[in-house]
Each structure stands twice: as C-alpha cells, then as structure tokens.
C-alpha positions in Angstrom: 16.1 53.0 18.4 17.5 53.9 15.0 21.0 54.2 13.6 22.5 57.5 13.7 24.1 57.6 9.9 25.8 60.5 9.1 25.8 60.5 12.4 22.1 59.0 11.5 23.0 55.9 10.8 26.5 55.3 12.4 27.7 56.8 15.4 28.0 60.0 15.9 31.2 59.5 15.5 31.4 56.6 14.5 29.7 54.9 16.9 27.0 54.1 15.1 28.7 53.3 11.9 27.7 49.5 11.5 26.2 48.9 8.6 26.3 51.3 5.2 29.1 54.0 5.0 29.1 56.4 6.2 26.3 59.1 4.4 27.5 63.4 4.0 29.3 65.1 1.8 32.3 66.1 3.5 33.1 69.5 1.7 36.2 70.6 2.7 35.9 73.9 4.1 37.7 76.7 2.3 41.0 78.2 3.9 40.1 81.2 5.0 37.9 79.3 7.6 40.1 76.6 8.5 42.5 80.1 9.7 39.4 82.0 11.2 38.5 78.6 13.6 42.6 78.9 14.3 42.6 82.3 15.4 39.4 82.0 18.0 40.6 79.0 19.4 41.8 81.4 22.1 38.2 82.9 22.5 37.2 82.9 26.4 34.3 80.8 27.3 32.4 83.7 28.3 33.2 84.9 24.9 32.2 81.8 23.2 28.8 82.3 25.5 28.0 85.3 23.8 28.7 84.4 20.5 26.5 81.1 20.6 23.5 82.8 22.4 23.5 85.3 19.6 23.4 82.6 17.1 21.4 80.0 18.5 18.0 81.2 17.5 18.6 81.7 14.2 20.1 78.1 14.0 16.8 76.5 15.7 15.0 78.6 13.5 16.9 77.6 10.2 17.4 74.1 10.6 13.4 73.7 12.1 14.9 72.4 15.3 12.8 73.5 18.4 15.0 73.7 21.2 18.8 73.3 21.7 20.6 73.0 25.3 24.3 73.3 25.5 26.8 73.3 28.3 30.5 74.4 27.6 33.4 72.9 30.1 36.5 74.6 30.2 39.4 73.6 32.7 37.5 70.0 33.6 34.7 72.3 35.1 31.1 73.3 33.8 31.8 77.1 32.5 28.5 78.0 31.7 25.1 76.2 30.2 22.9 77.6 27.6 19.3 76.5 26.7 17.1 78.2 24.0 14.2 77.3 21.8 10.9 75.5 23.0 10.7 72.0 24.7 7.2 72.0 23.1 4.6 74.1 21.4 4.1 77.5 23.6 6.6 75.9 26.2 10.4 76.9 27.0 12.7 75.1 27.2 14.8 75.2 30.6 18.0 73.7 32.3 15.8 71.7 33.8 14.2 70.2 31.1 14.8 66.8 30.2 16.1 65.4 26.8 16.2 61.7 25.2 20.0 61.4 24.8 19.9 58.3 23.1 23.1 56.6 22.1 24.6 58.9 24.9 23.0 56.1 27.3 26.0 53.8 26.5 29.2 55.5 28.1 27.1 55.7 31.0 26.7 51.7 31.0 30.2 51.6 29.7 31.8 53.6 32.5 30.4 51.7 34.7 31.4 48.1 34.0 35.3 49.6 33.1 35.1 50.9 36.9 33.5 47.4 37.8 36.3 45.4 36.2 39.4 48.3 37.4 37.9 47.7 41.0 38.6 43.6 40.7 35.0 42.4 40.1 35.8 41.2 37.2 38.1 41.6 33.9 37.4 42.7 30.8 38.5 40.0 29.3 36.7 37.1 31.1 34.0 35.1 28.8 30.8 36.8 30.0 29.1 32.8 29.4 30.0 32.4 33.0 27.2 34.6 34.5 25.3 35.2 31.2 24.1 33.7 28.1 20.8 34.9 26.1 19.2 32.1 25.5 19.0 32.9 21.4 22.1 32.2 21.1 22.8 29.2 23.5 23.0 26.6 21.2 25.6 28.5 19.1 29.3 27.7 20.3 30.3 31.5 20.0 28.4 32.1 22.4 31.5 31.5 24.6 34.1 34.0 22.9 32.0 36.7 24.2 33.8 39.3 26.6 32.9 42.5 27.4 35.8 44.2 26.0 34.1 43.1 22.7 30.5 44.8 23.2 32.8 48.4 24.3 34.6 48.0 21.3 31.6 46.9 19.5 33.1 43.2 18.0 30.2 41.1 19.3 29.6 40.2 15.7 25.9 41.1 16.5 23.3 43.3 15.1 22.6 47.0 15.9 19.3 45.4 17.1 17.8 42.0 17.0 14.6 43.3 15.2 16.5 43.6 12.5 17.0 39.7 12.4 12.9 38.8 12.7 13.6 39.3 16.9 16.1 37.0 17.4 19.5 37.4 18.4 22.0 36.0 16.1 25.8 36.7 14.8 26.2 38.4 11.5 30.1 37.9 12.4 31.7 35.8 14.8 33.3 37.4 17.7 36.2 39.7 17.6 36.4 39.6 14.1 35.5 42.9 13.0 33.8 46.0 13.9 30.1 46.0 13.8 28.2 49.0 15.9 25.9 46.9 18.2 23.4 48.1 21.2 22.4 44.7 21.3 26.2 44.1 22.6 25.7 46.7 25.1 22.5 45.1 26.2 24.4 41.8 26.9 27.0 42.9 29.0 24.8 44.7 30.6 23.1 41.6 31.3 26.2 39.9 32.2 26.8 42.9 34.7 23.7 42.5 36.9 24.3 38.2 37.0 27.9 38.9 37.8 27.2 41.6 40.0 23.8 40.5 41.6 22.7 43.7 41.0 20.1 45.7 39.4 22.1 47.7 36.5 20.6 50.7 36.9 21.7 50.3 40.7 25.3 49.7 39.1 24.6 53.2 37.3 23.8 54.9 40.1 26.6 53.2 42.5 29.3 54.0 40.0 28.6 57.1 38.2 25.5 58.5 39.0 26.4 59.2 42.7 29.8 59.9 42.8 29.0 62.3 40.1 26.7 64.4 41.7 24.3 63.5 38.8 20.6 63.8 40.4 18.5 64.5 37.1 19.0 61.7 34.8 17.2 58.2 34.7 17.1 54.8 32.7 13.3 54.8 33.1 10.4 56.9 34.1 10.5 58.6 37.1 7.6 61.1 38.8 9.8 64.0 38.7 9.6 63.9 34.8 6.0 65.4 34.8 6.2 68.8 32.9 9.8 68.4 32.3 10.0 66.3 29.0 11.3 67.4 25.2 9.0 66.6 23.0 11.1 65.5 19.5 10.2 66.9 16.1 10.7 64.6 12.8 12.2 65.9 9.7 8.1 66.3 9.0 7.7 68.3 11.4 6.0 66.4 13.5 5.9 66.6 17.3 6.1 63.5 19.4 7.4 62.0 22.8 10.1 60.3 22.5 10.5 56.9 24.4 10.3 56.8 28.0 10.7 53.2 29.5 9.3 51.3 32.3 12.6 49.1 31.8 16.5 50.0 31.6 17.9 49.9 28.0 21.6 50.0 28.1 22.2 51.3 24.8 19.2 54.1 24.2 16.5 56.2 25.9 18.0 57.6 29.2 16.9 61.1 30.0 18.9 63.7 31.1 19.1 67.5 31.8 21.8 69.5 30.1 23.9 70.5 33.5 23.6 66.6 35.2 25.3 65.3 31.5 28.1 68.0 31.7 28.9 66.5 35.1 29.1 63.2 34.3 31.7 64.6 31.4 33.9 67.0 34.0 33.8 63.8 36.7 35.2 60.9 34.7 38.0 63.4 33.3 38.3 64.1 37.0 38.5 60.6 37.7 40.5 58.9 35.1 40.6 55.0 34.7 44.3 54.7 34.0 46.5 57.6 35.8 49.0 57.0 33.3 48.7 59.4 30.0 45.8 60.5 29.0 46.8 60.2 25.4 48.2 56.7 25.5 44.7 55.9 27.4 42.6 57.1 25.1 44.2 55.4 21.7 42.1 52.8 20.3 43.6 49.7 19.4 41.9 49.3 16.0 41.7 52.3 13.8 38.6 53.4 11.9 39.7 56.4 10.1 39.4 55.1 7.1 36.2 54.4 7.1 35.7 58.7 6.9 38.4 59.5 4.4 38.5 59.6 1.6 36.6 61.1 -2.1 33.6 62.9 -1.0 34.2 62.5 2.9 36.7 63.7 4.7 39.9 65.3 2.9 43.6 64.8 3.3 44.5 67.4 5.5 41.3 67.0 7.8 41.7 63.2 8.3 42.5 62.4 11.6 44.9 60.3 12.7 42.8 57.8 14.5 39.4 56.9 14.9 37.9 54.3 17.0 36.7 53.2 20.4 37.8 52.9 23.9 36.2 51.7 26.6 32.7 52.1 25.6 33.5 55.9 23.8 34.4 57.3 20.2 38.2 58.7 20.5 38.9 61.1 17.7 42.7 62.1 17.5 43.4 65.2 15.3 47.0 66.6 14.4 46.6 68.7 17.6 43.7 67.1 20.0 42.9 63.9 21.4 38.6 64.0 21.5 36.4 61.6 23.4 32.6 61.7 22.4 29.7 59.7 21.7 26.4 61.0 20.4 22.6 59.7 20.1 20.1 59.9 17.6 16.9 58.6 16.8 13.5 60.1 15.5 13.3 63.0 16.6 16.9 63.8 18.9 20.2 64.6 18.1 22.9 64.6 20.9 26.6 65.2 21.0 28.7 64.8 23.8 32.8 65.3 24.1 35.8 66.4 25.7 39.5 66.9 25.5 41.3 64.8 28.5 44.4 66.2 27.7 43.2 70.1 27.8 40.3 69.8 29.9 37.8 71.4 27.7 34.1 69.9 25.7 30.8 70.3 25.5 27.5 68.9 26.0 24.8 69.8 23.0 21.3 68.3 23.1 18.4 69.2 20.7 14.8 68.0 20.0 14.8 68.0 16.3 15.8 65.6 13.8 17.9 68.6 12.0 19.8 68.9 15.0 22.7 67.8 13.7 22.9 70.9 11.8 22.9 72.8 15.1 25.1 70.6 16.5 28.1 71.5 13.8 27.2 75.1 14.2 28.0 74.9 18.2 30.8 72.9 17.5 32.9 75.4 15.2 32.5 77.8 18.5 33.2 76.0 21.1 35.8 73.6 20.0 37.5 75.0 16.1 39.7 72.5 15.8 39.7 72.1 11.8 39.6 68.3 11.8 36.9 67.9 14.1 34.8 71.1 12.9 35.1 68.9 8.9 33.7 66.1 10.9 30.9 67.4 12.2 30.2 69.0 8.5 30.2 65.3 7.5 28.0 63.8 9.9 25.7 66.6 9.0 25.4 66.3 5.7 27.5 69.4 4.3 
C-alpha cells in the first residue's frame, strides 16, 4: 500500500501527495502540440478508438507494461472499452479480467458515506467519536475533532499508513489543520460508517453504489469468481507478481475491478449527482492545492490550473476550460487513473499491470481527453 508520488508517491492527482513534493519534471510541451491536442479535441470517440488501439501496443511494449484496459465515456455513457496486452505470461488480457485499482478503492468508500450523510444518516460534519474511536488514539483529546469531512478531504492530521509510525496510529497534525494524504483516515471513517450504520461496509458499498450502479464485477475481498481472472503486476524489475487480494475490506487500497464495472460506477454518479445545483460550483474544493504543482520544474504558467484539491472523497482538477474529477491508484506493480468531466459528460477509465504504467496512462490521456493543462499534468506525474 504505497504512495503514488509523481503520481507514485502522492495522488494521482494529488491524492496521494502527503509527504515529499511532488517528483517529475514537468516539461512544458512545445506549442505546436499544445495546438495539435486543440484541434482533435473534436475527434469522435470511435475515432479516438482507432487511434489508441493502433498505439496501445507499442506503448505496452515501450514502457515494459504488460497489459493496459481502457474504457472511454462520452455523453455520461460507456462509448467503447479497449483491452490489450497480457494479464500474465502466455495469457490475454480481457474485459473480463480483473485489476488491483488501488487508491481507486477510495471514491468508492467516499461515495458512499456522502450518499449516507445526503440521505440523513448522518452529517458530514458530526464528530465521528460518537460511534468510533481507534483505540490508539483514545487517550489523545483530538480524537474528538475528527469528522468525516476531514478523512474526504484528507485533514485527519494522520499518516498515509500507521506502519509508517512503528504500527500505531498517531497524529503527525492535529485535525483540520492542513492537508496530509491519509488512507488511514479513510480507514476510520470507514470504521465510523459500519458503527454508525450497524452495517458491514462492504454491505454499505454494495447498498449505495455497487447496486444501483449495475456494478457486478468488482469486490473489497476475494471472491470465487476471481479464479483465472486476475492481473498479475510487473515491478519496474520486471518482475511478475500478484498483487494483494484480501480476506478483509480495506477502504483505501486493493479492491478489484474489471475495466467496464469501473466505467459504470464513473457514468452513474455523474448520472446521479449529490448536489443538483451546478456541477461546477459542486465540484470546487474549498482549499486549493495548485500550488503545490506549479511552479520551476513542474508545471508552467500557462498549464497551471486554476484549482486543485478534493471534494468529497475525489481529486477536482479545474483547467482554463474544464472542470476534471479523478483519482488514481498505485502501488508495486499497478497504475490506475480514473476521471471525468461533470460539466461535458466525457472521461475515461485506464488500468494497467505495470509499474511504468503511468507512462501509458499519459499517452491515453493526450487522446482521449487533450485538454493542454491536464495532458502537462499527466506528463508530470509521469515523470516527463
């Protein structure tokens, strides 16, 4: 359960940028790009289809990535998926194979407990020391600050993970104080979920997103119907492994999904908005991060965006033109990227197996969504 900076260590977009800045070069691309990612922004998606099939092997075979799947949304519905590569040695990948989405485990949890609270069962805001309180930190007053519009905003003041404090859970920060990427906050509102709830959260999951969204092929922990049907991750060593799959929920990491049951979940909650008010105003983040990207040798001037932050449990990237909402996942051997424009309906779904997927990741990206700012971005988190 590592960091994603670059989007290895910190989010992929942010989101996982607790700890060191933010690693990549952040080249600005010459001109005569930025005006060729202009002019196919019109491109159909059948188009785009065609392009990215012709390219995706020689991507996976650049980058040593085995396997790539991709699913492209256009109008708030699933135009058309795409998988290519092997899920392991001598073996194909599929639609139907599943990947380790990592980090992309938390809007799920997220979207869940913002529908939980938007339905009355309980508010954002409430101190989740009512139903829940790990019993690291009992004895430790801050304990009581916590909410859970804190851990979706990442302000617990907590580690990424408590094994990076000898396996206890402690505050680096107190509460609300400052931004500080934390699974270990989804984790406890997670926790404070199921006591609130007297539920199961994976039951939560399912109630919430999973079945209203049609999603059938995607799972906390390890179900029968995985047999066969597993990724198997390649390190920047080129080894091949399995990636973690759990006997127990983790709210931040290791759910397993198939390309198509991902780009649902995506296409529903744009379907389905929290707030029916604007979309824009709805996905502005309160505190912005942008700086944090900008700057000498990140991200330039004229690619900056406006604002960078979190909402509800997701990364919200606001360009000059376009309002993006994303999160991505990596660990050993996965890279992830999810998004999607809820103003124009559009975004994507890209999962690979490799730990160079990044790299594959900002190739699809300049296809399927050129906007200049966002397309610099994904050049950063890969590393130029």
């Amino acid at each position: 359960m590592k960091k994603f900076l670059s989007i290895g260590s910190t989010l992929f977009a942010i989101a996982t940028m607790s700890g060191p800045a933010i690693a990549g070069t952040g080249q600005e691309r010459p001109s005569s790009e930025a005006q060729t990612i202009t002019a196919n922004a019109s491109e159909s998606a059948s188009a785009r289809k065609s392009n990215l099939a012709a390219k995706l092997p020689q991507w996976l075979a650049e980058y040593d990535v085995p396997s790539a799947a991709i699913a492209y949304i256009s109008d708030g519905k699933v135009a058309w998926t795409h998988v290519a590569g092997e899920a392991e040695p001598g073996k194909a990948a599929s639609a139907e194979t599943l990947y380790n989405i990592a980090s992309m485990t938390k809007p799920l949890v997220a979207e869940t407990v913002v529908r939980l609270a938007n339905n009355g069962a309980f508010t954002l805001d409430e101190p989740m020391a009512g139903s829940w309180v790990d019993p690291d930190i009992k004895f430790d007053p801050r304990h009581k600050l916590l909410t859970p519009h804190m851990a979706l905003v990442h302000r617990t003041g907590f580690p990424n993970w408590r094994y990076q404090t000898k396996d206890v859970l402690t505050f680096k920060n107190d509460p609300d104080t400052q931004f500080g990427y934390s699974g270990e906050g989804f984790q406890y509102m997670a926790r404070f979920a199921e006591k609130k709830m007297n539920l199961p959260l994976e039951t939560l999951v399912a109630q919430q997103i999973f079945e209203p969204a049609g999603m059938t092929e995607s799972s906390f922990t390890e179900k029968p119907w995985f047999a066969g049907r597993i990724a198997m991750s390649r390190n920047r060593k080129g080894e091949h492994a399995h990636a973690t799959v759990r006997k127990d929920w983790n709210a931040a990491d290791d759910v397993w999904s198939t390309i198509g049951d991902y780009a649902r979940f995506l296409t529903w909650v744009m379907a389905n908005p929290v707030d029916a008010g604007s979309e824009e105003a709805y996905w502005t983040a309160k505190e912005n991060l942008g700086g944090q990207i900008c700057g000498e040798g990140r991200l330039t001037a004229d690619v900056c965006p406006k604002m960078l932050g979190f909402v509800g449990g997701w990364n919200v990237y606001h360009t000059a033109d376009n309002v993006i909402v994303m999160h991505g996942g990596g660990d050993v051997g996965e890279r992830t990227l999810g998004f999607f424009d809820p103003v124009n309906k559009t975004g994507a779904v890209i999962f690979t197996n490799g730990a160079n997927g990044q790299k594959v990741i900002r190739e699809t990206v300049k296809i399927l969504y050129p906007d200049p700012s966002f397309v610099a971005f994904m050049n950063l988190q890969a590393g130029g």
